[in-house]
C-alpha positions in Angstrom: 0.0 0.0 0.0 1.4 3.3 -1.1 0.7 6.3 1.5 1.3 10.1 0.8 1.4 12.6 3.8 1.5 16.1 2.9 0.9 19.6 5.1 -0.1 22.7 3.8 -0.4 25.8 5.4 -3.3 28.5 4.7 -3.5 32.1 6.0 -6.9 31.6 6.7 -9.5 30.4 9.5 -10.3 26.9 10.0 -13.7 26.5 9.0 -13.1 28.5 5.3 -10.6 26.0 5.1 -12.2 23.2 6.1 -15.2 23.9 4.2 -14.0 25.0 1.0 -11.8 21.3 1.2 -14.9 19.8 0.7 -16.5 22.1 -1.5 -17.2 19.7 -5.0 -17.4 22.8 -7.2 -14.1 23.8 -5.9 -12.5 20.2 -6.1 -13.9 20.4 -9.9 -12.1 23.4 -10.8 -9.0 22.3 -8.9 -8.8 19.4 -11.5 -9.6 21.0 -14.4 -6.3 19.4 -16.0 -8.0 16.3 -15.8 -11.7 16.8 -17.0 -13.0 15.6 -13.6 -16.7 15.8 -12.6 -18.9 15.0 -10.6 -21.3 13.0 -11.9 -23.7 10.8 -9.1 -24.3 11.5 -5.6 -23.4 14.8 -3.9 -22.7 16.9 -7.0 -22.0 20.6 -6.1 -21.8 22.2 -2.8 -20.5 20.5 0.6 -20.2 17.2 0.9 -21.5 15.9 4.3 -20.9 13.0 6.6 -22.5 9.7 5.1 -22.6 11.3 1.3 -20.9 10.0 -1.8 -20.2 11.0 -4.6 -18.7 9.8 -8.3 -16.7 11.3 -10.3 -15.2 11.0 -14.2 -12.2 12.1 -14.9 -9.6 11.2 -17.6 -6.4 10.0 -15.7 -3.4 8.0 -18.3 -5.2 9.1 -21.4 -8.7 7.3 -20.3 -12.2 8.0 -18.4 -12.7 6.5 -14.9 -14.7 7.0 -12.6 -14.3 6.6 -8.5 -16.9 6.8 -6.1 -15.9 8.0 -2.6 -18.0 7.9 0.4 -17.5 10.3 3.8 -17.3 7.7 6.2 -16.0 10.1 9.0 -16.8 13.8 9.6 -15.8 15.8 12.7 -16.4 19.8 11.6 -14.3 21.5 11.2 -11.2 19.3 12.3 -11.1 16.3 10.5 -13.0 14.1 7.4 -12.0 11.0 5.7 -13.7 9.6 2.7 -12.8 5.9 1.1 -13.3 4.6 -2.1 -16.8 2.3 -2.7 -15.8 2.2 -6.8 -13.1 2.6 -8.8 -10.2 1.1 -10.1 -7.9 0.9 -7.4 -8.1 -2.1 -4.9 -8.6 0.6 -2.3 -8.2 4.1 -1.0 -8.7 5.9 2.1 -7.9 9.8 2.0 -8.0 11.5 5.7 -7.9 14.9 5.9 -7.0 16.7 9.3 -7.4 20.6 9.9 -6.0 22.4 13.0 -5.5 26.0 13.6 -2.4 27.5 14.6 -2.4 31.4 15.4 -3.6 32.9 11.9 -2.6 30.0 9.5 -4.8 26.8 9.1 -2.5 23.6 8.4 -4.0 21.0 6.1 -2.8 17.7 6.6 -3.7 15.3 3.9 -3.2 11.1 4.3 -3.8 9.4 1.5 -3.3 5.5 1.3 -3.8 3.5 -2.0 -3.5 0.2 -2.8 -3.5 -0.6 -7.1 -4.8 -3.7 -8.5 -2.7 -6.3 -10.7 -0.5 -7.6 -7.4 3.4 -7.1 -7.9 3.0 -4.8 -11.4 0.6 -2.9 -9.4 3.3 -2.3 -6.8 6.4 -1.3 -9.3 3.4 0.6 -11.3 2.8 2.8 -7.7 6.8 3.0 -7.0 7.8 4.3 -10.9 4.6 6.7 -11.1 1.1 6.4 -9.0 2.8 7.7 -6.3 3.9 11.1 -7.6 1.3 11.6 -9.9 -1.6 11.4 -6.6 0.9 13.5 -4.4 0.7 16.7 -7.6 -3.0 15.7 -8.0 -3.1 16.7 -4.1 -0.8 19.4 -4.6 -3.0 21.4 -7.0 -6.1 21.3 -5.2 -4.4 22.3 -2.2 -2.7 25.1 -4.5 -6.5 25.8 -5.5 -7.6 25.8 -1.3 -5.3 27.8 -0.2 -5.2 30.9 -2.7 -9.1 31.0 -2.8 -9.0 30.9 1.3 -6.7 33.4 1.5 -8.6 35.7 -1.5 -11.9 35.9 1.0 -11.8 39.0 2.9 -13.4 40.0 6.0 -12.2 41.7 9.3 -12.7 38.0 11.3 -11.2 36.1 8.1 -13.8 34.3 8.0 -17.0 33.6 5.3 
């Protein structure tokens, strides 16, 4: 299993953060590059505990599609949603928020596990691995300068 932790900091409150993190019109804008959308389920606005949504995307020169369910949901400090469909054998992305002085820090878990055993495996080790941790990248990119774009005295929505 192949597991990706990154942190990212945003000059912004916690709950702009955490909400805009699992905003699905922002996610879809943040993966533009990729054609994703959401097309089942929870398909614009905040995604809540116990929702899923699927989305299409075209990842390696072909459309799949990935349903992910939020499993776990403790506003504004923490969410983790798992894979129900797709084509990876599994995947479980937590995302954590805490808020130090003025900045919000993101910190993203992602575990993945490919299909197709030991080619799977070398497949995740050459280029899954990297490719997931800029697909995180980007969104995050996408986060953190629309968080930081809102203005109010309180820095918050």
């Amino acid at each position: 299993m192949s597991k990706i932790i990154l942190n990212t900091t945003i000059k912004a409150d916690i709950q702009v953060v955490f909400d805009l993190s699992r905003d699905i019109d922002l996610h879809q804008k943040s993966t533009s590059k990729t054609n994703e959308k959401a097309i089942a389920g929870r398909t614009s606005g905040l995604i809540e505990e116990g929702k899923s949504v699927t989305w299409r995307a075209k990842h390696l020169g072909v459309y799949q599609t990935l349903t992910t369910k939020i499993i776990i949901m403790n506003k504004p400090y923490h969410f983790t949603d798992v894979m129900q469909k797709g084509v990876f054998k599994s995947m479980k992305h937590q995302h954590i928020f805490r808020q130090e002085g003025k900045n919000t820090i993101i910190t993203d878990i992602l575990e993945f596990e490919s299909p197709f055993g030991m080619i799977g495996k070398i497949f995740n080790t050459i280029y899954l691995k990297n490719y997931m941790k800029k697909f995180l990248l980007e969104r995050n990119k996408l986060i953190k300068e629309t968080a930081e774009s809102i203005m109010s005295p309180k820095g918050t929505i």
